[in-house]
N, C-alpha and C positions, 0 to 999 in steps of 0.2 A: 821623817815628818818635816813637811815644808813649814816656815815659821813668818808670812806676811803679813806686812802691812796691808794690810793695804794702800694750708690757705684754704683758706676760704675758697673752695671747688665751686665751679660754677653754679653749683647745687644751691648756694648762698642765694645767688641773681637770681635762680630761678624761682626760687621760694616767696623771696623781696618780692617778684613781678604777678605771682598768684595772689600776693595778697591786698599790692594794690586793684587788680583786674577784680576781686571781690570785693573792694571796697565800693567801686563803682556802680557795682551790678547791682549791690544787693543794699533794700529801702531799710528805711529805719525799721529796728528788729527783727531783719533777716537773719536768718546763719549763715556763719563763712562757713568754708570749702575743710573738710578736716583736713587737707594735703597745708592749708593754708596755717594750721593749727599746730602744727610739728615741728618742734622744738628743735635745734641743728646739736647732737651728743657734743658734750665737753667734757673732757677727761678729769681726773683725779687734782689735775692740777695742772698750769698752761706749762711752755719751756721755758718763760722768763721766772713763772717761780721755782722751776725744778732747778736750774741755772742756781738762782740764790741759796735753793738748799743744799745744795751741792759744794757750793762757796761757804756757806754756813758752819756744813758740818767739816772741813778742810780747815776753816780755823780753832773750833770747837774742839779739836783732835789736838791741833798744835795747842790749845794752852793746855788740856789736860796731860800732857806729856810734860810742857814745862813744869807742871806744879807735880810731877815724880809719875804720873800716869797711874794714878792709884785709884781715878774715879772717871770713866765716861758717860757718864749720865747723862747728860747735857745735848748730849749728838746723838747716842745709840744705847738701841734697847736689848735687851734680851740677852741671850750669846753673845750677838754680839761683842758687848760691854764687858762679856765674862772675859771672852778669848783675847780682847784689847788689852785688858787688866794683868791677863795670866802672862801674856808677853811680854808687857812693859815690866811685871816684874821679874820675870825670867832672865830678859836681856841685864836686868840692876844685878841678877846673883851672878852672872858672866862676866862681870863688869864694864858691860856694854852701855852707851850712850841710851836713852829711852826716846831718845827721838827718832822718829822716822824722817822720810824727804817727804817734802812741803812743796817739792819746783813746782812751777806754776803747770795747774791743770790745763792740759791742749783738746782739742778734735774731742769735745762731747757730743755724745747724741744720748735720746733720751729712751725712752718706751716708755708711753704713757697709756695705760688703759681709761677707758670710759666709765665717769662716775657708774656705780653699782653695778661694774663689772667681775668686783671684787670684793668683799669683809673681811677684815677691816681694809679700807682702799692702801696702794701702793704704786710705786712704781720704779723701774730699772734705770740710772744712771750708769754708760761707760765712756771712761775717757782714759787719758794718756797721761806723761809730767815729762816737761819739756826735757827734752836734753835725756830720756830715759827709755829704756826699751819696756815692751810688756802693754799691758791692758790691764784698767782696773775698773772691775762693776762693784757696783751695790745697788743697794733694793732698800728702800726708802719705804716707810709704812708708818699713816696716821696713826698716833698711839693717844690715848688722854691727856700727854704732857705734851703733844704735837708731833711734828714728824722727824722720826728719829731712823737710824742708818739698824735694819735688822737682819742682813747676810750681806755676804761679802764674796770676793772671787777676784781670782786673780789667773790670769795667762799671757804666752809667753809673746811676743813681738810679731811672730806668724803665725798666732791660733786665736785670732780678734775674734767671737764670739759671731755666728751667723748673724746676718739683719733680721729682726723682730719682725713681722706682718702685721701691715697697718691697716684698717679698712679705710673706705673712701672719704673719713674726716680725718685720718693721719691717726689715727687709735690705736694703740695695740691691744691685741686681742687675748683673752687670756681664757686656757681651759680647764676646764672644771676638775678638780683633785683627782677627780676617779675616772676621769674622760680619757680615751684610750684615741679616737680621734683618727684614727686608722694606724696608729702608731705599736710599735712593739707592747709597749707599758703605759698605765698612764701616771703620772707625776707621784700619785701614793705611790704604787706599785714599782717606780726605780728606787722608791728611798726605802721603801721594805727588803726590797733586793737587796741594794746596797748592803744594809746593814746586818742582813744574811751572811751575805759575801764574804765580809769582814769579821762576823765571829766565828764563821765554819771556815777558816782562814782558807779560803776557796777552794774549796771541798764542796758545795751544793751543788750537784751539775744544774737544777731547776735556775736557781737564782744565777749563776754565774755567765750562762752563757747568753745571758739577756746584753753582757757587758763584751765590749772589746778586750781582747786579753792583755793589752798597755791601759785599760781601764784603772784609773784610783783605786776603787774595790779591790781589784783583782791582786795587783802590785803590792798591796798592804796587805793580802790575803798571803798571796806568798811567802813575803819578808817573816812575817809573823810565824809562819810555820816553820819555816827554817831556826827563828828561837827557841821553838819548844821543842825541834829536833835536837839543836845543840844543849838546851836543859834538860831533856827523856834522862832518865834515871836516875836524876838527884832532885830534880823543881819540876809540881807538875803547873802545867800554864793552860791557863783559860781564858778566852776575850768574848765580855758583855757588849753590846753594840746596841744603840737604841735610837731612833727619829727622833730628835729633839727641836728641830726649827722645818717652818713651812711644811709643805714647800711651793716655793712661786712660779708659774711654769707660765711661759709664752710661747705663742706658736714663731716659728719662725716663717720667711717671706720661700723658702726653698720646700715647706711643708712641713718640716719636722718641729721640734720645741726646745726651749733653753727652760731648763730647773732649777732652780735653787734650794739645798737644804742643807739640815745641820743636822749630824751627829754624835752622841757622846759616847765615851768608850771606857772601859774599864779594865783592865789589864791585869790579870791576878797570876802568882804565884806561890806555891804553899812546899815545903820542903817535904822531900819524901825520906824516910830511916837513912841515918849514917848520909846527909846528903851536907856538901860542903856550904863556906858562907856564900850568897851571892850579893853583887854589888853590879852599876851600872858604870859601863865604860864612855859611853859617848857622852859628851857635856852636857847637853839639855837633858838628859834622862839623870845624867849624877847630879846636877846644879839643884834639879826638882825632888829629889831622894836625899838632898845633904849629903851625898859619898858616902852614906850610911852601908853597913853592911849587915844583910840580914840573915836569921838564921831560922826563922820560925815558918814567915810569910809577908807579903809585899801587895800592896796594890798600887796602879798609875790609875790617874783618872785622866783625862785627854778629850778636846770636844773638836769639831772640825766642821767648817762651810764646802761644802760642794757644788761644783758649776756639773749638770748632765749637758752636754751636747747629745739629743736624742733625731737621728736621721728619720726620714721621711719611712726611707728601708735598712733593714742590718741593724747591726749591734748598735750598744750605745758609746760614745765618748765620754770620759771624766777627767777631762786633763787640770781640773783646778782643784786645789787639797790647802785650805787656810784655817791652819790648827793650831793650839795653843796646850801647854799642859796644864790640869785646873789642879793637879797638887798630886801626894802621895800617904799613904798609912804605910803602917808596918814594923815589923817584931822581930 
């Protein structure tokens, strides 16, 4: 489990010059020209304020870190805030530092869709930090306390996320939940895969071959099976997998669409007759269990943001996994 941080088109002129040429023409109490009456779409929010939110929540982040990272509120909703939380405290029981890097954010671009292109509105932020490799997106959505950061994504230095498709006012375009779009899946339909994928620890053929086999899904499908092969006849093991955020989906400029969602997980083990203790070896699994050892039964819970790269044609990509543990039971 990976554990991050994270013009005015001529169209303008032309509009401007229909409406003087109707001012001229038409007497007192005439009607203008409906071409004359339409409105030029403005998005969710310009670049100057995605810019500021952007810088907003990048400070927002550094003080809730300085003050122990025990609350993100202030920046981000949702999961988000959970998975922020679960790490920052996670990194304090490793006795790891709670701060992330702050280097100055470089090369933003934005994807902004067109007011009521979306409920509640949104919109995608990625950029870079100087002096550092990798790509980092979020997805920004009006919440009642304003606009707060509500998924996350993260990849590597050569897997920058395709360019967004803009229509002819620079807009990006967003497809409808269940909109397939000529595409393999439409955005429900990867994150119900997904999370298929992931409890039949890639064993559905239906769902799994929607994915590349270096697919997230897939890769966590395998692992996972390989533990309950190594537990078969003392712990039996089961994984709950369920759609818990979005998901955000833009088309992309090459045809296909970027996704965003979040899922939670639940990880169970229950001891079978004469079966020995079990306890977790790798730090963030022992640090989130207290190196307790168990003899009855065990649960992880675990949530995680997912980036789909979903091609025009073929499978889909899932190269981003930004997870956090939200804690553990057990006897």
């Amino acid at each position: 489990m990976t554990i991050r941080r994270l013009t005015l088109a001529p169209l303008a002129l032309a509009l401007a010059a229909a409406s003087a040429l109707a001012s001229a023409c038409s007497g007192p109490g005439g009607e203008r020209p409906a071409a004359a009456q339409l409105a030029r779409p403005t998005g969710v929010v310009t670049v100057a304020q995605a810019k500021d939110l952007l810088k907003r929540w990048d400070a927002g982040v550094k003080r809730a870190e300085l003050a122990g990272g025990t609350d993100y509120g202030a920046v981000e909703a949702g999961l988000a805030a959970r998975i922020d939380k679960a790490n920052s405290r996670l990194r304090g029981m490793l006795g790891e530092s709670v701060r992330t890097s702050h280097a100055a954010i470089v090369k933003p671009r934005f994807a902004i869709p067109a007011k009521g292109a979306a409920n509640p509105p949104w919109f995608m932020a990625d950029f870079a930090r100087k002096g550092e490799k990798g790509w980092n997106q979020l997805i920004f959505q009006q919440t009642s306390a304003g606009w707060k950061v509500v998924a996350v994504s993260g990849t590597t230095s050569g897997a920058r996320p395709p360019v967004a498709a803009r229509d002819e006012h620079g807009l990006a375009t967003v497809p409808a939940g269940g909109e397939r779009g000529g595409l393999a899946a439409s955005p429900q339909e990867i994150v119900r895969a997904h999370a298929r994928v992931e409890a039949t620890l890639d064993q559905d053929e239906r769902a799994r071959r929607l994915f590349r086999s270096d697919a997230m899904p897939r890769r966590l499908g395998r692992a996972k099976l390989a533990l309950r092969e190594k537990a078969r006849g003392q712990w039996t093991m089961t994984r709950q997998c369920r759609p818990a955020s979005g998901p955000y989906a833009l088309k992309t400029a090459a045809g296909g669409a970027l996704v965003w969602y979040g899922v939670t997980s639940k990880e169970r083990f229950v001891a079978r007759p004469g079966a020995g203790q079990l306890s977790f070896t790798d730090r963030p699994t022992a640090a989130v269990t207290h190196g307790r050892r168990y003899t009855k039964r065990v649960t992880v819970s675990s949530a995680a943001f997912y980036l789909a790269v979903v091609p025009k044609s073929g499978p889909i990509r899932v190269p981003s996994e930004t997870a956090g543990y939200l804690g553990s039971t057990g006897s």
